[in-house]
C-alpha positions as MATLAB code, in Angstrom:
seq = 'XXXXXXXXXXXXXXXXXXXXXXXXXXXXXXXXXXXXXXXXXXXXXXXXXXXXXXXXXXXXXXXXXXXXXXXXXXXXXXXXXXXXXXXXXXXXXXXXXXXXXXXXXXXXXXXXXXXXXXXXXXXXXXXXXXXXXXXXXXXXXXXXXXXXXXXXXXXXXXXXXXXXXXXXXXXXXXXXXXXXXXXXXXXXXXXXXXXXXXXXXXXXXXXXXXXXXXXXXXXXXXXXXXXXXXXXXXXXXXXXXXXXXXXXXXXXXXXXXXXXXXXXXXXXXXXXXXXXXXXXXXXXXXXXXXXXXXXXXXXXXXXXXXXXXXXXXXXXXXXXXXXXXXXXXXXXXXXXXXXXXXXXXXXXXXXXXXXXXXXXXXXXXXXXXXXXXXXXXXXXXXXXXXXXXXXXXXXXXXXXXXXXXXX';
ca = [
       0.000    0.000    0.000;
       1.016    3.584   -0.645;
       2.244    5.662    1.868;
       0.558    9.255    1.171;
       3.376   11.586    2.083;
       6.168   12.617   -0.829;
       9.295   12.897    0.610;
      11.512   15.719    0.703;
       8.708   18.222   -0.187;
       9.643   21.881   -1.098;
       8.440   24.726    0.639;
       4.548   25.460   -0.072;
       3.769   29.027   -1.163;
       1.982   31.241    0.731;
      -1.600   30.825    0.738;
      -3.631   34.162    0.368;
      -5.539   34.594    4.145;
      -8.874   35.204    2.385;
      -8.890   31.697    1.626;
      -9.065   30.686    5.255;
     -12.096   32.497    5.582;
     -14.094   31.354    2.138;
     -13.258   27.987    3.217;
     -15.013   28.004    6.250;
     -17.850   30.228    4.905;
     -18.083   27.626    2.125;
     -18.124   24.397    4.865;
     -20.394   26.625    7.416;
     -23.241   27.216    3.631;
     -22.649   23.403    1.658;
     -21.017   21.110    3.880;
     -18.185   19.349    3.827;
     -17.740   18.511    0.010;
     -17.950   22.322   -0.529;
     -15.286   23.309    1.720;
     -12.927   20.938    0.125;
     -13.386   21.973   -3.277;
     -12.951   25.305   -2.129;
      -9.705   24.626   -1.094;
      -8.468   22.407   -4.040;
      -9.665   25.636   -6.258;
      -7.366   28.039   -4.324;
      -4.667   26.024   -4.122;
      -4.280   25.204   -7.750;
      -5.122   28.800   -8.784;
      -2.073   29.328   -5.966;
       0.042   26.468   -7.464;
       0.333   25.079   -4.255;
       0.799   21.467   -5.825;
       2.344   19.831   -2.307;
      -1.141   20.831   -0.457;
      -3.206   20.399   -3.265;
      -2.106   17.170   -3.302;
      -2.936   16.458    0.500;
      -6.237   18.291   -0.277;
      -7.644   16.039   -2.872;
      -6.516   13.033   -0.268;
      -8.426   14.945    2.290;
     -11.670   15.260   -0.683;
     -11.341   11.069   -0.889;
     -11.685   11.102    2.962;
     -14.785   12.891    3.265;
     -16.160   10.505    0.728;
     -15.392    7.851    2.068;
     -16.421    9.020    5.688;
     -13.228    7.844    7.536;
     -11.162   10.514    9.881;
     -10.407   14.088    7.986;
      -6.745   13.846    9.190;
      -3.824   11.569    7.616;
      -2.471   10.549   11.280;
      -0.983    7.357    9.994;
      -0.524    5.012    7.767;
      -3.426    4.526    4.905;
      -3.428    0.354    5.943;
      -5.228    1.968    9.322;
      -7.882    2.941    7.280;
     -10.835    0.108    7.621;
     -10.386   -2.178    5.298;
     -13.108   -1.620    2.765;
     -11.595    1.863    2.228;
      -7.718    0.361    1.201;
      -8.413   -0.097   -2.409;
     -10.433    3.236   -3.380;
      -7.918    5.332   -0.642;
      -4.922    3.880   -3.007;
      -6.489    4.609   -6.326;
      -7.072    8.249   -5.269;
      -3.321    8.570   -4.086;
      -2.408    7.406   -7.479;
      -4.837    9.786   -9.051;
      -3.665   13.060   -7.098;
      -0.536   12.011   -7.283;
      -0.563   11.887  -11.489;
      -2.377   14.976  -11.285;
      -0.443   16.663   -9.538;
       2.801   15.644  -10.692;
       1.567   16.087  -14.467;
       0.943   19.625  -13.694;
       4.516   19.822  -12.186;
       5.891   18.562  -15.128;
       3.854   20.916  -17.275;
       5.436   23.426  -15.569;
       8.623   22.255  -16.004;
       9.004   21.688  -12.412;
      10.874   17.886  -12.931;
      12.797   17.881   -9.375;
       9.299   18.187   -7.222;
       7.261   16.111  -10.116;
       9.809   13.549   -9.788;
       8.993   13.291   -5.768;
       5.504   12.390   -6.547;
       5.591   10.152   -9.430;
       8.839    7.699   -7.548;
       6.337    7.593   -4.424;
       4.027    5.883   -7.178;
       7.038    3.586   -8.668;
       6.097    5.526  -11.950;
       9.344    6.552  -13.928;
       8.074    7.132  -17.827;
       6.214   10.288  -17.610;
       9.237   12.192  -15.869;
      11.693   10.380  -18.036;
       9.240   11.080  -21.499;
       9.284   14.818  -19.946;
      13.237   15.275  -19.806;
      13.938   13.521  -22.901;
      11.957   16.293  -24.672;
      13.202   18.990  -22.047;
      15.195   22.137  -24.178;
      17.084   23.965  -22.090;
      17.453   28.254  -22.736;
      20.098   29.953  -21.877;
      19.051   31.140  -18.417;
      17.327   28.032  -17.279;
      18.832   26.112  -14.210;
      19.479   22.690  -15.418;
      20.775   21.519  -12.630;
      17.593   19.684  -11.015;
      17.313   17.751  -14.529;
      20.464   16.566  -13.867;
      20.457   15.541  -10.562;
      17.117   13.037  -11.153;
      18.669   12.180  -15.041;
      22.222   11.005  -13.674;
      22.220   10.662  -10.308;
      18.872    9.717  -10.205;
      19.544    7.695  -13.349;
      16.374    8.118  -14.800;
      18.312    9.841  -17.712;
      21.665    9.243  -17.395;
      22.889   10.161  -21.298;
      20.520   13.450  -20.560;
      22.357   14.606  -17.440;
      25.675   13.901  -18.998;
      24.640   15.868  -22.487;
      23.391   18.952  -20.146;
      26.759   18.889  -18.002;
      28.724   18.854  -21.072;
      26.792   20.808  -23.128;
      26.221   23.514  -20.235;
      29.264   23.839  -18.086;
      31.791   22.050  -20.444;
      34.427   19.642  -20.900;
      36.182   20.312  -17.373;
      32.954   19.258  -15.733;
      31.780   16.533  -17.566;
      35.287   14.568  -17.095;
      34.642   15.073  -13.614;
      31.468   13.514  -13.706;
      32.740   10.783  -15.082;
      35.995   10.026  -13.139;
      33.489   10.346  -10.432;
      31.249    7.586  -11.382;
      31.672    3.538  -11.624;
      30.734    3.311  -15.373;
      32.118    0.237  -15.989;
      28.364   -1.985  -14.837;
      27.039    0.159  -17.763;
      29.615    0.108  -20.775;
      27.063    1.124  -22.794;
      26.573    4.274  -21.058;
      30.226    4.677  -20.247;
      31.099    4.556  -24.323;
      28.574    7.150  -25.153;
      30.226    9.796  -22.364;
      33.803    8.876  -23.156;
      32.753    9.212  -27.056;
      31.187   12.791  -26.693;
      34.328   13.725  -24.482;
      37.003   13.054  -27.302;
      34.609   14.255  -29.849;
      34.002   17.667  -27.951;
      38.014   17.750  -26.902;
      39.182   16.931  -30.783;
      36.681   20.246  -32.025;
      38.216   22.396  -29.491;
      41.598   21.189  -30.667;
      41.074   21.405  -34.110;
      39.378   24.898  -33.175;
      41.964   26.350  -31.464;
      44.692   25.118  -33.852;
      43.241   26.830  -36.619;
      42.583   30.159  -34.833;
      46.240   30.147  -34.061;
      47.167   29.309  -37.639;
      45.017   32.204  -38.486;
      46.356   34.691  -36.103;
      49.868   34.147  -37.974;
      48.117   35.014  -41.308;
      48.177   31.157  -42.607;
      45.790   28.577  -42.541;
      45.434   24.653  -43.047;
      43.056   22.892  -45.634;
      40.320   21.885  -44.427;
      40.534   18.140  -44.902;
      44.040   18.514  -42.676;
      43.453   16.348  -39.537;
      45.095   17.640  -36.116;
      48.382   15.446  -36.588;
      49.080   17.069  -40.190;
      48.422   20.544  -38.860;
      50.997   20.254  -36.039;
      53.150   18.168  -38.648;
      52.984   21.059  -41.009;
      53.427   23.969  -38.488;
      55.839   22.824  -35.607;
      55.552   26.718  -34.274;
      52.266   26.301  -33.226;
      54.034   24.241  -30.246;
      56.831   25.935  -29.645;
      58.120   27.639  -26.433;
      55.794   25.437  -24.197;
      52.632   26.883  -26.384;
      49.491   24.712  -25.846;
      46.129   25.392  -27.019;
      43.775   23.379  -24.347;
      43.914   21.875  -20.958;
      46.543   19.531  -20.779;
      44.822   17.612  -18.153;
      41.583   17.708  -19.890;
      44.051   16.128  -22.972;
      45.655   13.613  -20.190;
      42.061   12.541  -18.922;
      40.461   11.818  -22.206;
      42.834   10.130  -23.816;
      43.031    7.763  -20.568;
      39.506    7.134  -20.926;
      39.567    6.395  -24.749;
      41.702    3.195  -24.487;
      38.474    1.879  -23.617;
      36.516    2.214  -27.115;
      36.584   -0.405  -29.221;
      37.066    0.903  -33.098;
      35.653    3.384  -34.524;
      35.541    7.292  -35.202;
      36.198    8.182  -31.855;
      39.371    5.954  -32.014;
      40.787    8.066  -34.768;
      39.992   11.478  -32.859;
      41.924    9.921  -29.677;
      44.972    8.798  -32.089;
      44.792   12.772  -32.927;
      44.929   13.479  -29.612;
      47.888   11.863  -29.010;
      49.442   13.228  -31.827;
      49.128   16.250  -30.653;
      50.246   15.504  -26.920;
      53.386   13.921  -28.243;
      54.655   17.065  -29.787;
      54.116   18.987  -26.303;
      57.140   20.158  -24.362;
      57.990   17.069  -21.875;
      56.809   19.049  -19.077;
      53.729   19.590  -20.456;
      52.845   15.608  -20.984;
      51.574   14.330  -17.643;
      53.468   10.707  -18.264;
      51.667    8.404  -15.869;
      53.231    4.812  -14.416;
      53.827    1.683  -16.841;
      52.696    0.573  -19.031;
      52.266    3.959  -20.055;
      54.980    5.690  -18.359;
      55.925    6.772  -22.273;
      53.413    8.966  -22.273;
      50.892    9.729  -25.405;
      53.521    7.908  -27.456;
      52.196    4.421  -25.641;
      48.309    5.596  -25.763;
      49.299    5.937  -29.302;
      50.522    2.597  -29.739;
      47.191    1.190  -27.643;
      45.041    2.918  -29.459;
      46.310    2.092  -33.052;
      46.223   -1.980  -31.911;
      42.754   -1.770  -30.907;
      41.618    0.121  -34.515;
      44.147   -2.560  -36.747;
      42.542   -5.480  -34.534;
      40.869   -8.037  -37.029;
      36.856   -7.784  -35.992;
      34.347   -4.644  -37.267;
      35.213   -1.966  -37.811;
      38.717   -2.834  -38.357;
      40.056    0.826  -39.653;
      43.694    0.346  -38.548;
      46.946   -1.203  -39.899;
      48.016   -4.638  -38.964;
      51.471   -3.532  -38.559;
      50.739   -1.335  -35.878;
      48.796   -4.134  -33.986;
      52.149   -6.133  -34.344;
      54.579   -2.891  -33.192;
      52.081   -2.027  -30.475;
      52.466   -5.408  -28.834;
      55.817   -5.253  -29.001;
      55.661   -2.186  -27.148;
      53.431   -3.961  -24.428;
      54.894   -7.012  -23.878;
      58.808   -5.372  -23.800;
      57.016   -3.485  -20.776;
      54.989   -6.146  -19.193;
      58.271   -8.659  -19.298;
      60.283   -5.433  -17.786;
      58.020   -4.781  -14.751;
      57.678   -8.527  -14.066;
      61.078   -8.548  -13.609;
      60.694   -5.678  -11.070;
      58.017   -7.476   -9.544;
      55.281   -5.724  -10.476;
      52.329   -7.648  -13.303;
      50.266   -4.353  -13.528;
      52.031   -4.023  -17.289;
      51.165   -7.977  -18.130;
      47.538   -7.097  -17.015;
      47.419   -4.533  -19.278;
      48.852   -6.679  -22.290;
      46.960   -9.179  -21.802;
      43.660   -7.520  -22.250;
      45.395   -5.558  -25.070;
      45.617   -9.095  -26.652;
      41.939   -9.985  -26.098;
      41.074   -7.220  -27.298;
      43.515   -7.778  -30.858;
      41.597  -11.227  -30.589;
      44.388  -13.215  -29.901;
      43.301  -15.444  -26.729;
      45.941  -18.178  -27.675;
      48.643  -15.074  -26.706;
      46.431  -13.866  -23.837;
      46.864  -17.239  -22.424;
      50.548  -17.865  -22.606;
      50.575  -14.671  -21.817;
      48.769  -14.949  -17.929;
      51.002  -18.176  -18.186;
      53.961  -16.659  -18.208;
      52.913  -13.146  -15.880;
      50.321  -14.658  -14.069;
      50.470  -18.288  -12.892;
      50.480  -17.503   -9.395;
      48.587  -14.218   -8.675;
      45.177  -14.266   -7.117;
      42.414  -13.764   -9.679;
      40.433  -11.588   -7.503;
      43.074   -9.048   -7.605;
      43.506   -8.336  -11.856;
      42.424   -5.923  -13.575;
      42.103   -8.983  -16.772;
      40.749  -12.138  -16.872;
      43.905  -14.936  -14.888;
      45.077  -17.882  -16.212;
      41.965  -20.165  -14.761;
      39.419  -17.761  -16.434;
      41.206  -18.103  -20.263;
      42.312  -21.800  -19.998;
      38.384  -22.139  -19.198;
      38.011  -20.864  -22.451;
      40.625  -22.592  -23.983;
      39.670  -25.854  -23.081;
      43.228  -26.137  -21.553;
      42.755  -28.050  -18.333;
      46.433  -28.270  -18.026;
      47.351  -25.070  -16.975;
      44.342  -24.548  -14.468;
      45.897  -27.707  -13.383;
      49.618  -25.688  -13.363;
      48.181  -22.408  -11.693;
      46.905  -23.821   -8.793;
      49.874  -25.725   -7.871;
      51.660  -22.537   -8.805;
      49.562  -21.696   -5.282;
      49.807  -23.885   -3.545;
      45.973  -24.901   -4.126;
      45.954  -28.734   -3.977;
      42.006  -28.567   -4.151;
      42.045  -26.825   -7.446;
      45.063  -28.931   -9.145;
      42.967  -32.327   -8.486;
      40.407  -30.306  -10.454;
      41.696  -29.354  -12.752;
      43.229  -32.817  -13.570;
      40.009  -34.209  -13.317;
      38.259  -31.727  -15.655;
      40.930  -32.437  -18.198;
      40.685  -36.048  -17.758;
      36.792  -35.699  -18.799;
];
């Protein structure tokens, strides 16, 4: 059963004091059923939608004869009263929700239509929600990301609205990785938004030195083409907003938003050192390694393959000369990476004797890719399930795995 009360409702406006008094003239000359609509009258010509509300409630009351005031819970009600008492909570509530959202009024519209368990009508209403220049989108976005009613919506009007600084934020912020869906379409807008500004910016500059590029001329040709553009520690947008993005693009499969983040670190390469925000390995190199990730994942042999196969062979070259270097040093962050770099180039043979080699003894729970158990699964390859659990010391799972192979 319903509970009648929204939660966190707004402040009510205030009610003109006349009313008080045509109320009670109106219960003292008709009754009861008078007063009431009195009341709902003044209150919507008020837009007082959080009493209004309570008042058509208090209108299904006097029908039905039971106690004027909500003191409790509707099950107190007598019994015969549960079913029409819940019908006219859903009822006020639609009403008075739908004239919220007419209004434009999502955040307090969305209190009354989530008491009801009703999401479409506030998510129909933001899909087709416009925003001007002076509105204040930021209710919209609260219930369409953080509410997730809306999630694309809210990221489009952070973006959109307040810009690439915020919308990164947004999204280092959140655990996209349960919806890659969702997570591809921010990351995707990001480099697309970053790669205009770029290409923007470049061709301002070129334009404030009285030359210009063609127009076909991608990002890596212009800086190609006009080293001064870089020189003397010049940049033309947020290197950390650069550093960010192209971070998050290594997680795209193929595409057009591949290409822009191969731009991107075409450009970032050509920065002055101090300028290139080199992380730890496996990508301690900088842009020059996001490069080489990048261009493995576009040349990898499943739709749309746009890359060159070459650079899917030099790329894991790259990788595994790092993953075999930190494993000496102890460290199988690099391997981790590798290895999903090679599931991802569709080479699970290699991702196996990969984790073989990296990963025999490491716990599963702890890697960032799938472990040895997990691809010999796959594989079919008993054997080394068989190998990694005696690797630690897991007698339990070696007699498994010798049994599963034996079957």
């Amino acid at each position: 059963m319903y509970d009648d009360s929204p939660d966190d409702a707004p402040p009510t406006p205030q009610l003109d004091p006349a009313t008080f008094g045509r109320v009670r003239d109106a219960l003292e000359a008709d009754g009861a059923p008078a007063a009431v609509q009195t009341l709902i009258d003044h209150l919507r010509a008020a837009d007082d939608f959080q009493n209004l509300f309570y008042a058509l409630l208090l209108k299904k009351r006097v029908e039905l004869g039971v106690s004027p005031f909500p003191t409790g819970p509707s099950t107190e009600l007598p019994p015969e009263t549960h079913e029409p008492y819940e019908a006219a909570i859903r009822a006020a509530g639609r009403e008075v929700g739908g004239e919220l959202l007419a209004r434009r009024r999502f955040q307090q519209a969305w209190m009354f239509y989530r008491m009801l368990g009703e999401v479409e009508p506030v998510k129909a209403a933001l899909e087709a929600f416009e925003p001007g220049p002076d509105d204040d989108v930021y209710p919209v976005i609260e219930i369409a990301w953080q509410g997730g009613l809306l999630p694309k919506k809210g990221f489009d009007l952070v973006l959109d609205r307040n810009g690439v600084c915020s919308a990164i934020t947004m999204v280092s912020g959140s655990d996209l990785n349960t919806n890659p869906e969702l997570r591809d379409y921010c990351v995707g807008r990001l480099i697309r938004a970053l790669h205009a500004q770029l290409d923007e910016r470049l061709r301002g500059d070129l334009a404030a030195r009285g030359a210009s590029a063609p127009a076909e001329f991608t990002v890596r040709q212009i800086v190609e083409a006009h080293p001064e553009l870089l020189a003397d520690d010049a940049y033309h947008i947020d290197t950390s907003h650069l550093s960010s993005v192209v971070q998050m693009s290594t997680q795209l499969a193929a595409g057009p938003e591949n290409e822009m983040a191969q731009q991107l670190c075409h450009y970032g390469r050509r920065l002055s050192i101090g300028l290139q925000n080199r992380g730890e390995a496996p990508f301690d190199d900088g842009y020059d390694d996001y490069l080489a990730y990048l261009k493995v994942v576009a040349g990898a042999p499943a739709p749309p393959r746009i890359g060159n196969p070459a650079d899917v062979e030099a790329g894991l070259a790259v990788f595994r000369a790092k993953a075999e270097r930190e494993y000496e040093e102890g460290s199988t962050y690099s391997a981790q990476v590798y290895i999903n770099l090679l599931l991802r180039a569709n080479r699970p043979a290699e991702a196996l004797a990969a984790a073989k080699q990296f990963l025999l003894a490491e716990d599963e729970r702890n890697l960032i890719c799938p472990g040895v158990n997990d691809l010999a699964k796959r594989a079919g390859d008993y054997g080394a399930i068989a190998e990694a659990a005696k690797a630690r010391n897991d007698p339990v799972g070696y007699l498994a795995g010798l049994l599963a192979g034996r079957k």
